[in-house]
ZALOTOR-476561 format. One record per residue (C-alpha): residue number from 0; z, x, y. Coordinates in nm, 3 decimals, padded with zeros to 5 digits. Layout:
<nuse num="NUM" zz="Z" xx="X" yy="Y"/>
...
END
This chain:
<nuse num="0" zz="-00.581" xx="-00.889" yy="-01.306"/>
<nuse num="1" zz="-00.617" xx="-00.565" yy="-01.068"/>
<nuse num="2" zz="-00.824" xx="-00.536" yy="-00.761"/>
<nuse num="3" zz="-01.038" xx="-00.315" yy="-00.963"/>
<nuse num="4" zz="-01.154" xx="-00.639" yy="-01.219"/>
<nuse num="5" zz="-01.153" xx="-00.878" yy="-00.917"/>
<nuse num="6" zz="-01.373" xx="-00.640" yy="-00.706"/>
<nuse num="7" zz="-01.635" xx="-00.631" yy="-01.008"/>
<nuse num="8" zz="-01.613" xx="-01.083" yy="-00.996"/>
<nuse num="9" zz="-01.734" xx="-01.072" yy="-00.640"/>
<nuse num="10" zz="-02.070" xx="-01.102" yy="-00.736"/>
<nuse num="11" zz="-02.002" xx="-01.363" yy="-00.996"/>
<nuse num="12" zz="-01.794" xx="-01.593" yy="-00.775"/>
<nuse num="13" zz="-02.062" xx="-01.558" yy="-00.519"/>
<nuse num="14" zz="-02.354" xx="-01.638" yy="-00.760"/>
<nuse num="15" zz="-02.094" xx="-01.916" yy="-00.842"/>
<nuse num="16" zz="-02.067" xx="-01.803" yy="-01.186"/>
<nuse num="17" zz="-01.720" xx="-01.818" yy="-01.263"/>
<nuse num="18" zz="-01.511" xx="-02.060" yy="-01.401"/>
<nuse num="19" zz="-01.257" xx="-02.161" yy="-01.581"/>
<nuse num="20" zz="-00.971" xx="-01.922" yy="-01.606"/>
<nuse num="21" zz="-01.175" xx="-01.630" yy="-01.473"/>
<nuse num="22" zz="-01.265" xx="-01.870" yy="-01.156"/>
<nuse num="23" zz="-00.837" xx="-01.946" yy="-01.134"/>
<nuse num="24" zz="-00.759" xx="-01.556" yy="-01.159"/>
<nuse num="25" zz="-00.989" xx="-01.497" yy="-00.895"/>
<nuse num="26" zz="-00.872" xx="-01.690" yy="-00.664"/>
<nuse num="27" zz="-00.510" xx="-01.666" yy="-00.708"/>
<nuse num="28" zz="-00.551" xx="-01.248" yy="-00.674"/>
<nuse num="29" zz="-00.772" xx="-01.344" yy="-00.295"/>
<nuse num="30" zz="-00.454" xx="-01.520" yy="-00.213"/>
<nuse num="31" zz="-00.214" xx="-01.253" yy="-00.270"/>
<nuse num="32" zz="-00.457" xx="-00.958" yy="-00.217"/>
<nuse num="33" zz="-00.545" xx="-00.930" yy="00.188"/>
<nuse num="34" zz="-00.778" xx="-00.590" yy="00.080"/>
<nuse num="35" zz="-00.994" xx="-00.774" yy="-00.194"/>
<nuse num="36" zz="-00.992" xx="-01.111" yy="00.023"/>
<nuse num="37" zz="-01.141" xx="-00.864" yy="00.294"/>
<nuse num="38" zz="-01.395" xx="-00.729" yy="00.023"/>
<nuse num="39" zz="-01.512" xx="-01.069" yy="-00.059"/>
<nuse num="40" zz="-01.569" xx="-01.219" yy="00.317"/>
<nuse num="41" zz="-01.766" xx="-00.875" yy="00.380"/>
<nuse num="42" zz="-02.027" xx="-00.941" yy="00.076"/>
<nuse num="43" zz="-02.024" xx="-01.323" yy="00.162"/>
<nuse num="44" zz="-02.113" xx="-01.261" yy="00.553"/>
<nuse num="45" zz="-02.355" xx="-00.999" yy="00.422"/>
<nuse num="46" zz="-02.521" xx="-01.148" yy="00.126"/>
<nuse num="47" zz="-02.525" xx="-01.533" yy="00.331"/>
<nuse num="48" zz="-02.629" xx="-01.325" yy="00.699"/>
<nuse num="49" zz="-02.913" xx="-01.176" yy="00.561"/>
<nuse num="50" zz="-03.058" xx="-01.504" yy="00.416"/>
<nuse num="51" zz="-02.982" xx="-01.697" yy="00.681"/>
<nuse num="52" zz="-03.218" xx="-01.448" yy="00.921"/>
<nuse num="53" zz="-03.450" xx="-01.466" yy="00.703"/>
<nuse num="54" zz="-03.469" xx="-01.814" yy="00.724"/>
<nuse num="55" zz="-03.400" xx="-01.856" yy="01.070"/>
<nuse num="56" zz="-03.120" xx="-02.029" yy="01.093"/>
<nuse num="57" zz="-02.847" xx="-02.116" yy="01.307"/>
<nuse num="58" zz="-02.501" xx="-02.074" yy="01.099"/>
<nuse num="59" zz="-02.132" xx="-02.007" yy="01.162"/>
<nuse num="60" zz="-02.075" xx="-01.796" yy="00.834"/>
<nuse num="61" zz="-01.677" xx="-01.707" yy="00.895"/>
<nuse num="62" zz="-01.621" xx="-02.133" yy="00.838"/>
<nuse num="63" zz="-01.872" xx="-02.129" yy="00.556"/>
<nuse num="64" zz="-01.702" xx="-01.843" yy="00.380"/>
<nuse num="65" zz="-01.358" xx="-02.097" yy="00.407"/>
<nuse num="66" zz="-01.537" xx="-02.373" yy="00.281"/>
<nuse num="67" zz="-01.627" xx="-02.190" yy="-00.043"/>
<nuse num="68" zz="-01.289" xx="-02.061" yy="-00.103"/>
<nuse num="69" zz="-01.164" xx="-02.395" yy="-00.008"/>
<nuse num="70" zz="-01.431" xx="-02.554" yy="-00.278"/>
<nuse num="71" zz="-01.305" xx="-02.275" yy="-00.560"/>
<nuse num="72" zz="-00.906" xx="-02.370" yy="-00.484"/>
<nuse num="73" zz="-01.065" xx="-02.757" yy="-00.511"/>
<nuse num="74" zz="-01.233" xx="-02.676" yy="-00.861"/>
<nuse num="75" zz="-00.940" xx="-02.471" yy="-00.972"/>
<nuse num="76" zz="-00.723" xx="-02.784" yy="-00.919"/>
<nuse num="77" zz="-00.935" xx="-03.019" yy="-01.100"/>
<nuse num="78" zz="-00.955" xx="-02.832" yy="-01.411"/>
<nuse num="79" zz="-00.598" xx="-02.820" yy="-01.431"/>
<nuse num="80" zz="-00.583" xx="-03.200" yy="-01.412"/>
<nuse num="81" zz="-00.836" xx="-03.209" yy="-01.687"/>
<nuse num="82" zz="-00.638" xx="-02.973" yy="-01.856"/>
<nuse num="83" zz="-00.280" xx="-03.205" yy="-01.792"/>
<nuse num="84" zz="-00.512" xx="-03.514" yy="-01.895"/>
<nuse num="85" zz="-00.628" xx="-03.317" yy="-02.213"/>
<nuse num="86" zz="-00.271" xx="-03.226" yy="-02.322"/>
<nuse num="87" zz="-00.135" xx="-03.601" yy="-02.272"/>
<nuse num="88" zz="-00.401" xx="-03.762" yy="-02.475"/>
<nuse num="89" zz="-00.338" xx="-03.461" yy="-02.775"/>
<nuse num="90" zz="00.039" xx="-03.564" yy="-02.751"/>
<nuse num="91" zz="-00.055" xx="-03.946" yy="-02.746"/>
<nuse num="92" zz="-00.296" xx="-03.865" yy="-03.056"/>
<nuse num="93" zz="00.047" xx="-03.682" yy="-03.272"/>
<nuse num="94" zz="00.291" xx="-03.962" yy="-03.150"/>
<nuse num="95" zz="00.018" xx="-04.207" yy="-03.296"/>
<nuse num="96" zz="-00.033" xx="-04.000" yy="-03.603"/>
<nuse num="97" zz="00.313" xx="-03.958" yy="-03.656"/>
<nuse num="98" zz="00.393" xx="-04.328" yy="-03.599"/>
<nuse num="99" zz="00.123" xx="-04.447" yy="-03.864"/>
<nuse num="100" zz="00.304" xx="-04.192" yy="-04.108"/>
<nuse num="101" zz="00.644" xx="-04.349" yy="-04.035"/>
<nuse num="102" zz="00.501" xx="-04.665" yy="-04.101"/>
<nuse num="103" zz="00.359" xx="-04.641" yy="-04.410"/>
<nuse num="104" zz="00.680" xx="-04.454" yy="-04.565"/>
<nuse num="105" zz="00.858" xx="-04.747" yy="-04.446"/>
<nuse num="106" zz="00.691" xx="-05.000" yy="-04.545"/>
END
């Protein structure tokens, strides 16, 4: 993925519309890519600044904006347990299959 694609997911992954492997791309480029990273905390502290004066509140944005990054690495890492947990149970199922098989041939 280029910093062109990622630059264009911004307003996904803000929206919290990503996921899956578009959600895992995304982040792994903003770890490796200090310009797009940059990109991204400028439309968070802008798109979360300008609600939050609306609203009136008090807020420290620059730790908010590492929370959600922090929450996108934490749902990256959980789908790729479910994805481990997914593969173990589909090799479980074929050992089964192919011990029934085994069986009956024997017996």
């Amino acid at each position: 993925m280029d910093c062109k694609d990622v630059m264009k997911m911004i307003p996904d992954f803000l929206n919290k519309d990503l996921k899956g492997r578009e959600l895992k791309s995304f982040v792994e480029h903003m770890e490796k890519c200090k310009d797009c990273k940059e990109e991204l905390s400028i439309q968070f502290l802008v798109q979360e600044g300008m609600a939050r004066l609306e609203d009136g509140d008090i807020f420290d944005l620059q730790n908010e904006f590492d929370r959600v990054m922090e929450d996108a690495r934490r749902k990256m890492q959980i789908g790729r347990l479910i994805n481990y947990f997914v593969y173990g149970v589909e090799a479980l199922a074929i050992i089964t299959i192919v011990t029934i098989i085994v069986l009956i041939i024997v017996l």
